[in-house]
C-alpha positions in Angstrom: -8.0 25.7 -28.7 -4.9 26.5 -26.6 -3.7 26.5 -23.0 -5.2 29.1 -20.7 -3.3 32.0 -20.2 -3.9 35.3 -18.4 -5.3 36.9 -21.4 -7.8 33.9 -22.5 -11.7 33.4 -22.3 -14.5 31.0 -23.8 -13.6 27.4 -24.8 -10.4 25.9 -23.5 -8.6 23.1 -23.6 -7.8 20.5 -20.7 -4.8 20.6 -18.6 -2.6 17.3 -18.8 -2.5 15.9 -15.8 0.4 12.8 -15.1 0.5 10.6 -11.7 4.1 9.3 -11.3 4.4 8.0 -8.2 0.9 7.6 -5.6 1.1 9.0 -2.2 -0.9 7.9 0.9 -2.1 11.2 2.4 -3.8 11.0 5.8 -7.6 12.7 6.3 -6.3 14.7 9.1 -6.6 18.3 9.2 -6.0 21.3 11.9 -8.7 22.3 13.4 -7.2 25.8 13.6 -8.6 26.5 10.1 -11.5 27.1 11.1 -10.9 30.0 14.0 -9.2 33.1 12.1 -5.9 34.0 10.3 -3.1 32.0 11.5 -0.2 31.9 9.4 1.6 28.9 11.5 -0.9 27.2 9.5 1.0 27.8 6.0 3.6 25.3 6.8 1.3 22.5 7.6 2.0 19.0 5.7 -0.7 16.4 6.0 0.5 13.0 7.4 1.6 10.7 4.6 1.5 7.2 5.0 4.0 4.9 2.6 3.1 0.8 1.8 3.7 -1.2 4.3 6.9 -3.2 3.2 5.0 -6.3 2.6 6.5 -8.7 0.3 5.0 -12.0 -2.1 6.4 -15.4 -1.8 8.5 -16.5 -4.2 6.8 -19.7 -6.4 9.2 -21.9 -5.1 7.6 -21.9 -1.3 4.4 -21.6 -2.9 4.4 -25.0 -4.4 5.7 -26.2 -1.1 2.7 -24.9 0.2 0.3 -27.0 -2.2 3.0 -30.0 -2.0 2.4 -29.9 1.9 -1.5 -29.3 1.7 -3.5 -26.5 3.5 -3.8 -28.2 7.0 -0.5 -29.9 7.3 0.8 -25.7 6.9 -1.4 -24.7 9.3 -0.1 -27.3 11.6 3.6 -26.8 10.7 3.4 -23.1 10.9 0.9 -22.1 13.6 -0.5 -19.6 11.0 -4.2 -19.7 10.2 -5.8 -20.5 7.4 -6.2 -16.8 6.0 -2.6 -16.4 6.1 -2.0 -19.6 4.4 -3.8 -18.9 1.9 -2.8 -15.5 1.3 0.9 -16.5 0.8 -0.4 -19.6 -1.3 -2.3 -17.2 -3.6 0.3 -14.8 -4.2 -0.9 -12.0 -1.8 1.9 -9.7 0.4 2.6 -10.1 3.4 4.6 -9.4 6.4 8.4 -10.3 5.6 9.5 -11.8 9.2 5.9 -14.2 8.2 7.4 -15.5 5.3 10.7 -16.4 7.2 8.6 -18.3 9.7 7.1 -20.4 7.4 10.4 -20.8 5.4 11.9 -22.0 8.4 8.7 -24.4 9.6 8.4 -25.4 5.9 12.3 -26.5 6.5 13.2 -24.4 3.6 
């Protein structure tokens, strides 16, 4: 078996396909498509949409977390539970969040 080529027919073999970096494209699409040949539509570039800049706590404010206890960071912070939580665990979140609880935490 061998790559396709223009000359090729019957059993070929799969193209190699490699990811290197994903992309967030948007669902959008322009409605022009569908009414006729418009060649302004050739340059069109679907929305993309890049991660959110969210970042995870460092293990040192996590155990301040657990060393303060869920409610007492709730009451500290003014964050809910959810949030709490979600920096306790490890999950991202907003940077300027994890400067308020640095700074309520007295870190």
């Amino acid at each position: 078996m061998s790559a396709c080529s223009a000359g090729t027919h019957g059993l070929l073999k799969r193209a190699l396909v490699e990811a290197r970096k994903h992309r967030y494209v948007g669902k959008e699409t322009d409605r022009r498509w569908t009414q006729g040949e418009d060649l302004s539509l050739l340059s069109f570039h679907p929305p993309e949409f890049f991660p959110s800049g969210k970042v995870v706590a460092d293990q040192r404010l996590r155990d301040e977390i657990n060393k303060h206890g869920l409610r007492q960071s709730m009451r500290a912070t003014g964050f809910s539970q959810h949030t709490i939580e979600a920096i306790r665990d490890g999950k991202p979140v907003r940077r300027s969040t994890l400067t308020r609880v640095h700074a309520a935490l007295g870190m």
